[in-house]
C-alpha positions in Angstrom: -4.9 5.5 -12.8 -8.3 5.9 -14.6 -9.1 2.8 -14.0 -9.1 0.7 -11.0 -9.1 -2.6 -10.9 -12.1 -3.7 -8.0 -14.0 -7.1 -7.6 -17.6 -5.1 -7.3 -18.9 -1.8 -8.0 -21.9 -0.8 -6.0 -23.9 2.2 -7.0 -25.2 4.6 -4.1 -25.6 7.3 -6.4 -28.6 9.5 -4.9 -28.6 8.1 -1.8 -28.8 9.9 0.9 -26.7 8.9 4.6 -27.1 6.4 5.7 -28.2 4.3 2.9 -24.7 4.4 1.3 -23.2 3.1 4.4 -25.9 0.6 4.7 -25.7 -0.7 1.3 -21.5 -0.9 1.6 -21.9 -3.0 4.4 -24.5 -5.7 2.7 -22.3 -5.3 -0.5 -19.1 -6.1 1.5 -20.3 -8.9 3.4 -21.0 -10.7 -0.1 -17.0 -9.8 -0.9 -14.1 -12.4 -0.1 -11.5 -10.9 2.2 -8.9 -8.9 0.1 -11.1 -7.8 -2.2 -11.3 -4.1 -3.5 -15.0 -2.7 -4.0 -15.8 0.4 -5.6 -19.0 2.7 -4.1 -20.1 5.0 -6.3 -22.1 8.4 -4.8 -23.1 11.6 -5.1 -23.7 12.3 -0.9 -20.6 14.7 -0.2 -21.2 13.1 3.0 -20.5 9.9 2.0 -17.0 10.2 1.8 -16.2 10.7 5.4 -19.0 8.5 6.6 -17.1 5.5 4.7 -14.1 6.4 5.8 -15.4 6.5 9.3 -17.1 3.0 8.8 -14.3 1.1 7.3 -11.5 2.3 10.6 -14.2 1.0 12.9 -15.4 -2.1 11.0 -11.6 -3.1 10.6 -11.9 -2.7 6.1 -9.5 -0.7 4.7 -10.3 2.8 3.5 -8.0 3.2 0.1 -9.2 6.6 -0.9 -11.9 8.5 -3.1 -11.8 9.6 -6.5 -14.5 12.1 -8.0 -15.6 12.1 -11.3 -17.4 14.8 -11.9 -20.6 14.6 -9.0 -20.0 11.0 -8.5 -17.8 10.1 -5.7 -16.0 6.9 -5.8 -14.7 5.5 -3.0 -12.6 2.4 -2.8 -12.6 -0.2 0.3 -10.7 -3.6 0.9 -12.5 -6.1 2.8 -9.9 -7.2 5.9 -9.7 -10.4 6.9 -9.1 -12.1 10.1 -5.6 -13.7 9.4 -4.2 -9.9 9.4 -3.7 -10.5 12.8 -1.8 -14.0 12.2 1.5 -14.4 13.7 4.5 -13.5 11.2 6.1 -17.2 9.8 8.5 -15.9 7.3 12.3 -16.0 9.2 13.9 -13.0 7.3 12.6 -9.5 8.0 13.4 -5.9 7.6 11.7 -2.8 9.3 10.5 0.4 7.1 13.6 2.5 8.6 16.1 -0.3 7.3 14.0 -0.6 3.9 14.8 3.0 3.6 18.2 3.0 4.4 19.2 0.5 1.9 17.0 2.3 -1.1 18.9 5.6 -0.1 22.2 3.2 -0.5 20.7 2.5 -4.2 21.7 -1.4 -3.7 20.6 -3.2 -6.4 17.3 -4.5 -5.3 13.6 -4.6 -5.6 10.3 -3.9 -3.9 7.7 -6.0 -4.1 4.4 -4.7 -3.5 1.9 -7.7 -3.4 -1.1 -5.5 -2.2 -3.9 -5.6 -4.4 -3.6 -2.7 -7.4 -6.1 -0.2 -6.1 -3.8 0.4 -2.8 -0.4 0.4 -4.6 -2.6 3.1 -7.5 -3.2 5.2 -4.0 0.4 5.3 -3.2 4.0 3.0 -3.1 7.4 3.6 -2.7 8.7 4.6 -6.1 10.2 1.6 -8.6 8.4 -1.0 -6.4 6.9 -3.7 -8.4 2.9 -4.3 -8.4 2.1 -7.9 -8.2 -0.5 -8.4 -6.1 -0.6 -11.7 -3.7 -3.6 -13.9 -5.6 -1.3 -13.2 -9.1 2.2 -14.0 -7.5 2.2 -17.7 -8.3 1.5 -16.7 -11.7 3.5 -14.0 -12.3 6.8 -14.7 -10.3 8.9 -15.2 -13.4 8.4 -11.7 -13.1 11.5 -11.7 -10.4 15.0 -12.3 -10.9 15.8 -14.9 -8.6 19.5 -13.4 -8.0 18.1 -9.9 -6.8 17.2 -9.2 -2.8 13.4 -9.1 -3.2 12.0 -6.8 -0.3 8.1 -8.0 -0.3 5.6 -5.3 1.3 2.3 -4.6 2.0 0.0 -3.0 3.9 1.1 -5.0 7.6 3.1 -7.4 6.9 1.3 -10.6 7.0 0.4 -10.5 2.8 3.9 -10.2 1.9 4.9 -12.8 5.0 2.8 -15.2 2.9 4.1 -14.1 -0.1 7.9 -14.1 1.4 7.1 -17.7 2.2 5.8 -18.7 -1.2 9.0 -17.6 -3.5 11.4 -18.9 -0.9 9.4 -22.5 -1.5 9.5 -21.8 -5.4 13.3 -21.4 -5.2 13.9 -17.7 -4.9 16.8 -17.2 -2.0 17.3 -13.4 -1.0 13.6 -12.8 0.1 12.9 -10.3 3.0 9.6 -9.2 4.3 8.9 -5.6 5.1 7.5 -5.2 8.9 4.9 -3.6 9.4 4.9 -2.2 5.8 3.0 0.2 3.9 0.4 1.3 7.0 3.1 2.8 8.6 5.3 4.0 6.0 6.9 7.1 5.9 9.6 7.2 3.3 8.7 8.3 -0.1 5.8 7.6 -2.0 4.6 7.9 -5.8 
């Protein structure tokens, strides 16, 4: 957990509010939606100033880790096709997700959100392989198992639903709305 992987790491150390927020939004802007930056401060404030920013700029807020003085907050730029209609034919809400992990079938949970939001918190045995990697990686998957693809709304792991039934996988279900409204168990 040490580490986290992020696409930028801004420093706002000895900054005082606003100029944290100020700098998080330039820094953003300059980001490609999905990716993770890290902002690293020493305002106490800072923490839920960024937090504030991020629910009303539409970013994701993934949490704060401190390190001795320095605060280090971690924020996923959103991007507009969150909002894009759901494509992927087979789904599965939380409450059924949950149901058939209390049954202990034999299948597997597919996290494709990026690795900072599944190192905040997943549902325990899920697999980390985050969307931009899954083309890569999706030997990864045994084609035989039901794969249930989450994320944090539903329309990462629709895309990502849609991609390993095109690469041959059959049993692929996406997880509606996913990890933003989760309330099973998390590790």
């Amino acid at each position: 957990m040490e580490n986290i992987k992020t696409n930028q790491v801004l420093d706002a150390k000895g900054l005082a509010c606003p100029m944290p927020i100020v700098k998080t939004k330039k820094a953003i802007n300059g980001l490609e939606a999905g990716q993770v930056i890290e902002v690293q401060a020493t305002d106490k404030g800072s923490t839920a100033d960024i937090e504030a920013w991020a629910k009303s700029s539409g970013h994701q807020y993934l949490g704060t880790k401190e390190n001795g003085d320095v605060l280090k907050h971690y924020l996923r730029k959103s991007s507009d096709e969150e909002t894009t209609e759901k494509k992927h034919p087979h789904t599965v809400t939380n409450e059924e997700l949950t149901e058939k992990l209390s049954t202990e079938e034999d299948i597997v949970v597919l996290d494709v959100r990026e690795e900072a939001e599944y190192a905040f918190g997943h549902i325990p045995g899920a697999q980390s392989i985050p969307l931009g990697e899954l083309e890569e990686r999706q030997q990864e998957l045994d084609k035989d198992k039901n794969i249930y693809v989450v994320c944090r709304t539903g329309s990462r792991s629709d895309l990502a639903s849609q991609k390993l039934s095109e690469n041959g996988f059959a049993n692929v279900v996406n997880v509606v709305p996913g990890m933003s409204e989760w309330n099973g168990e998390t590790e």
